[in-house]
C-alpha positions as a Python dict, from the first residue, in 0.01 Angstrom:
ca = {
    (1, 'X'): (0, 0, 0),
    (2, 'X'): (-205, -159, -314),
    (3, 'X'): (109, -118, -529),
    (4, 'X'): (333, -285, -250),
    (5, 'X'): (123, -596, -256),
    (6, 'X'): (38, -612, -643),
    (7, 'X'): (414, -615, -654),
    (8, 'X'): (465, -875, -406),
    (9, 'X'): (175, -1074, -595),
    (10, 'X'): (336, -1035, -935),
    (11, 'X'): (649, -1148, -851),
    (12, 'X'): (468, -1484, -632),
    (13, 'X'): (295, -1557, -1004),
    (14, 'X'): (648, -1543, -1158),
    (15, 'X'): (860, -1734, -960),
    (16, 'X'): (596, -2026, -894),
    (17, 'X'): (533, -2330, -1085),
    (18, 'X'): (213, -2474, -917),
    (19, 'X'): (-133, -2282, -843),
    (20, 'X'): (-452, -2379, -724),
    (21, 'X'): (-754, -2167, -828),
    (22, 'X'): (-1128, -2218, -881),
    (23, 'X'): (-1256, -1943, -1126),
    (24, 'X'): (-1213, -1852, -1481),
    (25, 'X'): (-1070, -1498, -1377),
    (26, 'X'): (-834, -1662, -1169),
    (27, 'X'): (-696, -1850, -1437),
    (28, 'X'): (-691, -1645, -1685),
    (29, 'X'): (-465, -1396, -1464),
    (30, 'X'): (-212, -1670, -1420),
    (31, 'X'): (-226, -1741, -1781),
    (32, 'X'): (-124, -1385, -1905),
    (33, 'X'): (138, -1362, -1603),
    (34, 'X'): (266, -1717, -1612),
    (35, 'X'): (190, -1897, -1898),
    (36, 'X'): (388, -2220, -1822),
    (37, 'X'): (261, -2240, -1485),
    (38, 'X'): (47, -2564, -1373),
    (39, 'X'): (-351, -2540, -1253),
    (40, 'X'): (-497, -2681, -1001),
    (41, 'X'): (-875, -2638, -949),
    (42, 'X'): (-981, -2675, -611),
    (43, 'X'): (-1262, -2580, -363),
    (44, 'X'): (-1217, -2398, -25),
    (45, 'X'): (-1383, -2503, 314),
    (46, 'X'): (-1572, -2299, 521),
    (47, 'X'): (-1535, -2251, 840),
    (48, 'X'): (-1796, -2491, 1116),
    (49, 'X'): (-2068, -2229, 1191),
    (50, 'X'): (-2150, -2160, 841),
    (51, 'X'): (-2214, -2514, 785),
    (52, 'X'): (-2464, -2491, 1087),
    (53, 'X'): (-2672, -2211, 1007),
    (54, 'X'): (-2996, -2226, 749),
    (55, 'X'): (-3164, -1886, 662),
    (56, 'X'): (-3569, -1965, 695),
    (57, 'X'): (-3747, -1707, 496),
    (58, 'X'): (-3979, -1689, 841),
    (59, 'X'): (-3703, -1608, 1083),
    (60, 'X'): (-3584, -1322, 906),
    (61, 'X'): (-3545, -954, 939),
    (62, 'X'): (-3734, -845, 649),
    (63, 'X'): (-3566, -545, 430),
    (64, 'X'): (-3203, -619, 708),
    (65, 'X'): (-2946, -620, 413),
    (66, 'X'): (-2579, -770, 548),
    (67, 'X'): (-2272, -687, 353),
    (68, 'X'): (-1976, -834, 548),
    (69, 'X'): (-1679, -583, 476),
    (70, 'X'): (-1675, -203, 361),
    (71, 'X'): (-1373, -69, 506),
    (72, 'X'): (-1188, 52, 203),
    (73, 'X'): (-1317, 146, -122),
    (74, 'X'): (-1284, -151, -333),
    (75, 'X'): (-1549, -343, -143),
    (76, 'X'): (-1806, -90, -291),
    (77, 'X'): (-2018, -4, 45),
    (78, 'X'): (-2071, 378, -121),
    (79, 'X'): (-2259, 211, -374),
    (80, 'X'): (-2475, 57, -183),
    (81, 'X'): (-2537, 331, -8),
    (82, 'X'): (-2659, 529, -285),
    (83, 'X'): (-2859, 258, -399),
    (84, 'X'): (-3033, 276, -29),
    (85, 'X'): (-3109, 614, -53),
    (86, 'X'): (-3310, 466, -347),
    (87, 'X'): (-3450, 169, -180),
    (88, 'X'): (-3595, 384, 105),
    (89, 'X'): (-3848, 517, -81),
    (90, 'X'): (-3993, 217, -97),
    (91, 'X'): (-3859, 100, 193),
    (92, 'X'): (-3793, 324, 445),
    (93, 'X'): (-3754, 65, 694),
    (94, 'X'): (-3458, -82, 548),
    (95, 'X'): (-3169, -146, 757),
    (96, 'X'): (-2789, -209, 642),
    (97, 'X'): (-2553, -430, 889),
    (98, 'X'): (-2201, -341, 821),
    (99, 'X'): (-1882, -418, 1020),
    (100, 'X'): (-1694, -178, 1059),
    (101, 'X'): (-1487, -162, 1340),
    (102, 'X'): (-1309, 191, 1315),
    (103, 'X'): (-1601, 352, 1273),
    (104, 'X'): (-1884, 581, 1442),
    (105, 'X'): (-2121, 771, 1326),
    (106, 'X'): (-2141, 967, 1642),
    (107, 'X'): (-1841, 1167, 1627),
    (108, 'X'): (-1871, 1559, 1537),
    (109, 'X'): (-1804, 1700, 1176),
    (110, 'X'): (-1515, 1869, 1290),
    (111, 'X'): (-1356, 1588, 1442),
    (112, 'X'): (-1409, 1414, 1130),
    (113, 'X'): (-1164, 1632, 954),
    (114, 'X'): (-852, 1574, 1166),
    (115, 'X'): (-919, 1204, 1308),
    (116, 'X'): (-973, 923, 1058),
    (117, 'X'): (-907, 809, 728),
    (118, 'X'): (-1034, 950, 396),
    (119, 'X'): (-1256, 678, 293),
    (120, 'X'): (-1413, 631, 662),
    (121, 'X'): (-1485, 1085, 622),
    (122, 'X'): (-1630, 1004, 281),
    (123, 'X'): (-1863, 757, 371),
    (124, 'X'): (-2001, 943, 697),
    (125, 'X'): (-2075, 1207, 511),
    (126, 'X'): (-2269, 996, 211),
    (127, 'X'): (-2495, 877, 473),
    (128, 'X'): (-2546, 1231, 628),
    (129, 'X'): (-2598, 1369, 283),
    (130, 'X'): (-2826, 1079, 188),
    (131, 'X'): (-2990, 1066, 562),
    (132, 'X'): (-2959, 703, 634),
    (133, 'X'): (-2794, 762, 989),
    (134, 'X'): (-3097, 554, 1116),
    (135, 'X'): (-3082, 320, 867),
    (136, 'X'): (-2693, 158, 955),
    (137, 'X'): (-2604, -92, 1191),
    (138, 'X'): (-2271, -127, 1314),
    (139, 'X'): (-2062, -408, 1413),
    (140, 'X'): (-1768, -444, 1575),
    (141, 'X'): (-1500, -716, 1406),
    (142, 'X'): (-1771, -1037, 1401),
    (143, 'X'): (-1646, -1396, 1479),
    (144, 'X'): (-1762, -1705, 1292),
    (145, 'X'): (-2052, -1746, 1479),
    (146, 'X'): (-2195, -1347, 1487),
    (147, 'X'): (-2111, -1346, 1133),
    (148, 'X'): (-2331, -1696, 1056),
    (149, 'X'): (-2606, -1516, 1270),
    (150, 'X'): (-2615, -1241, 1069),
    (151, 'X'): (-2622, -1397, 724),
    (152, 'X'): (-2946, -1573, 879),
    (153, 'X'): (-3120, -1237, 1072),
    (154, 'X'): (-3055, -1081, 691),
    (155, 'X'): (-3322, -1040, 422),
    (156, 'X'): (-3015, -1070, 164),
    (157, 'X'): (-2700, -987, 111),
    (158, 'X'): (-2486, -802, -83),
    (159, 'X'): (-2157, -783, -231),
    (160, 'X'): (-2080, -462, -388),
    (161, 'X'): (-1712, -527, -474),
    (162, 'X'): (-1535, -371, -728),
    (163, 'X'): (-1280, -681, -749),
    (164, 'X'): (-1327, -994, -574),
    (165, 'X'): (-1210, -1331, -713),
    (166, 'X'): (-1377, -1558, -482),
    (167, 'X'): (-1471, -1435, -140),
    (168, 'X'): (-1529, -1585, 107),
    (169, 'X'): (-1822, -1385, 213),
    (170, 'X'): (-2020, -1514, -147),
    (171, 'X'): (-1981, -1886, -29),
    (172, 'X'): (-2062, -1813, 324),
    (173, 'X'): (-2399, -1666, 216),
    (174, 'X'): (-2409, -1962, -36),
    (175, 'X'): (-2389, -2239, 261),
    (176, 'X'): (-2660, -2068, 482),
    (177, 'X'): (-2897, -2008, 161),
    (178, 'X'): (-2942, -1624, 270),
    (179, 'X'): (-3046, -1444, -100),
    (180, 'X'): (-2753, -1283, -256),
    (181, 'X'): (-2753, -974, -442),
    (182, 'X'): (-2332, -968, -592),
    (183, 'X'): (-2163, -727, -874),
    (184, 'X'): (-2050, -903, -1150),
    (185, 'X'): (-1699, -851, -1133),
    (186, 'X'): (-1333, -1089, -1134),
    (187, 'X'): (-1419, -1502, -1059),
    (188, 'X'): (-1803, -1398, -907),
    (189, 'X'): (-1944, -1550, -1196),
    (190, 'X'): (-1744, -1853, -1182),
    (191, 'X'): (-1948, -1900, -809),
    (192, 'X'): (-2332, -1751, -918),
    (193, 'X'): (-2502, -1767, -1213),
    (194, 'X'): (-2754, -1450, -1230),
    (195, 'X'): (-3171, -1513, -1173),
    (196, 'X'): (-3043, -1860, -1057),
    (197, 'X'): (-2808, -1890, -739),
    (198, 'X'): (-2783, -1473, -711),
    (199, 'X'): (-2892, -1138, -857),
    (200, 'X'): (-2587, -970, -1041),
    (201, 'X'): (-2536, -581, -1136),
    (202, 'X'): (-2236, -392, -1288),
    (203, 'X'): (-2009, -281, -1014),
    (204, 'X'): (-2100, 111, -958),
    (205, 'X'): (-2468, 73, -1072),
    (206, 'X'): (-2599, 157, -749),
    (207, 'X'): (-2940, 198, -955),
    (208, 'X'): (-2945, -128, -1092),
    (209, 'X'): (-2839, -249, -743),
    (210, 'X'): (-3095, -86, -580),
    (211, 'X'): (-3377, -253, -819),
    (212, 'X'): (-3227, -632, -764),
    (213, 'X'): (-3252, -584, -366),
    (214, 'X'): (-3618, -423, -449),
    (215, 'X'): (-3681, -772, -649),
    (216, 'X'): (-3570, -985, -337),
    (217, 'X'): (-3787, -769, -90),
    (218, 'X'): (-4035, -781, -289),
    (219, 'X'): (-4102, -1140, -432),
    (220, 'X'): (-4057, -1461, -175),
    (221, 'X'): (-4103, -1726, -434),
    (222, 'X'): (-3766, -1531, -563),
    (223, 'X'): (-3574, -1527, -249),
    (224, 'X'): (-3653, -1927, -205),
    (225, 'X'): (-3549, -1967, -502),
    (226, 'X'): (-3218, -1803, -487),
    (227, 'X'): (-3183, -1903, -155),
    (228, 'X'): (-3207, -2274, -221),
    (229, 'X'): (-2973, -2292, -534),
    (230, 'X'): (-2698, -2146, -352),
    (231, 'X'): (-2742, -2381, -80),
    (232, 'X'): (-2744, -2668, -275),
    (233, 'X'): (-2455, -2569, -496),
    (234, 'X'): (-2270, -2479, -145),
    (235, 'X'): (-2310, -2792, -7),
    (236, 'X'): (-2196, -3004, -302),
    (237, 'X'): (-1895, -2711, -350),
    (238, 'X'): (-1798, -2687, -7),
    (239, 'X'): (-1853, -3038, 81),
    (240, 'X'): (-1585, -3138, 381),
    (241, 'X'): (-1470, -3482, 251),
    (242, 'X'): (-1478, -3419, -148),
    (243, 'X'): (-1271, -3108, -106),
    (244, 'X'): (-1046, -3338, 103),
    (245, 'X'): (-987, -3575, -118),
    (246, 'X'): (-986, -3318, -423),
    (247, 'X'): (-657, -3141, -239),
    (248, 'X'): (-483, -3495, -192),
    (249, 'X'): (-550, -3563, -542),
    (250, 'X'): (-393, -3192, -644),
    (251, 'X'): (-103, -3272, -428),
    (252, 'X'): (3, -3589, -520),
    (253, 'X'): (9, -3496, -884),
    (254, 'X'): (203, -3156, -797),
    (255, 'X'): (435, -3374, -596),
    (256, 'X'): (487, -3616, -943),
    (257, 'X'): (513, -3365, -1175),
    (258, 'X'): (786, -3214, -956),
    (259, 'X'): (925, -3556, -976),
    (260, 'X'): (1008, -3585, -1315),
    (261, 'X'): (1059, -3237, -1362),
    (262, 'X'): (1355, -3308, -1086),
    (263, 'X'): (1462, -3635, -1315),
    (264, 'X'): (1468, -3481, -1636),
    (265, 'X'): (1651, -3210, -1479),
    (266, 'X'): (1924, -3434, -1353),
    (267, 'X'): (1935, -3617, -1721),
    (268, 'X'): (2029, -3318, -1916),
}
């Protein structure tokens, strides 16, 4: 499946002439794969109901950690839950709110083995082996609005990934200030910048990971901090009428440069 697409995507970067990006990975990929290319930076929007909820310190769960997607294994959720197993010593309250929609924690062992796929068996039986049953919540597919309530409910949250460029999910968290604990991986530090707007780790150091979260549980004046430069850089960043007028500007000078690319064309 992952080879299908990479092929689909290598041959998009090939046969294109005009990209819009907004990280340094991002470009840099294009660069090795199409070096003639054009780049556009520009911003994404958000969708409404992130732009309408704030995360108050006050109104929190405390030690509720929200981490948006873990259905397959490049979005990391095994690491985090080995760094919870860590976190509950200290916290043995802690709760993780997942989505995952083909997933329950209820079936039998046995059933386990014949119904499901191999990364939904493998992380049942991490948190069996590292008894955190009690400690997951699980959510159905979220809309807009659940998923805007959740980023406020949450203490923090985390992205795991072991490849993102930029996710949605970071911004999101971003625009309703909740703390962000995110691995340092692809365009993430394009979006963050670490002890300032999040807490980074290596992808896969579930140890590390477990000792940021234990930083934002642990120290308020920390969280606010975090919390507020992400907001701040999310609402200049995601900003409804400069990213409009940043996406005219990108296409009107994709639509000239295909201009006189056409005219030269026809002059040779």
């Amino acid at each position: 499946k992952w080879r299908k697409y990479s092929d689909i995507e290598k041959e998009v970067y090939r046969i294109n002439r005009y990209f819009i990006g907004r990280t340094a990975w991002d470009k840099a990929q294009l660069a090795a794969m199409n070096a003639g290319a054009s780049y556009f930076h520009g911003e994404e929007l958000l969708r409404p109901a992130f732009y309408q909820h704030v995360w108050k310190i006050d109104e929190c769960e405390r030690h509720r950690i929200f981490v948006p997607s873990a259905e397959y294994p490049l979005k990391g959720f095994h690491t985090l839950l080995q760094a919870a197993a860590i976190l509950k010593r200290q916290f043995p309250e802690v709760k993780i709110v997942a989505p995952l929609s083909s997933f329950t924690l209820k079936s039998s062992k046995i059933k386990d083995v014949f119904i499901g796929e191999d990364y939904s068996n493998y992380l049942k039986s991490e948190i069996r082996k590292l008894k955190l049953t009690e400690n997951i919540i699980l959510r159905k597919r979220l809309s807009a609005d659940e998923m805007a309530a959740e980023y406020s409910k949450a203490h923090l949250f985390v992205l795991p990934s072991f490849l993102e460029n930029s996710p949605n999910s970071l911004g999101e968290s971003m625009m309703t200030g909740t703390p962000c604990v995110a691995s340092s991986v692809g365009g993430v530090t394009s979006i963050v910048k670490d002890n300032e707007s999040s807490l980074l780790f290596s992808p896969g150091d579930y140890v590390f990971l477990a000792y940021q979260i234990a930083r934002i549980f642990s120290d308020d004046e920390l969280a606010l901090k975090i919390s507020a430069n992400a907001r701040e850089i999310a609402l200049r960043r995601h900003n409804i009428t400069q990213t409009s007028r940043q996406y005219y500007q990108i296409y009107s000078e994709i639509i000239k440069q295909h201009h006189e690319s056409s005219t030269d064309s026809s002059r040779a």
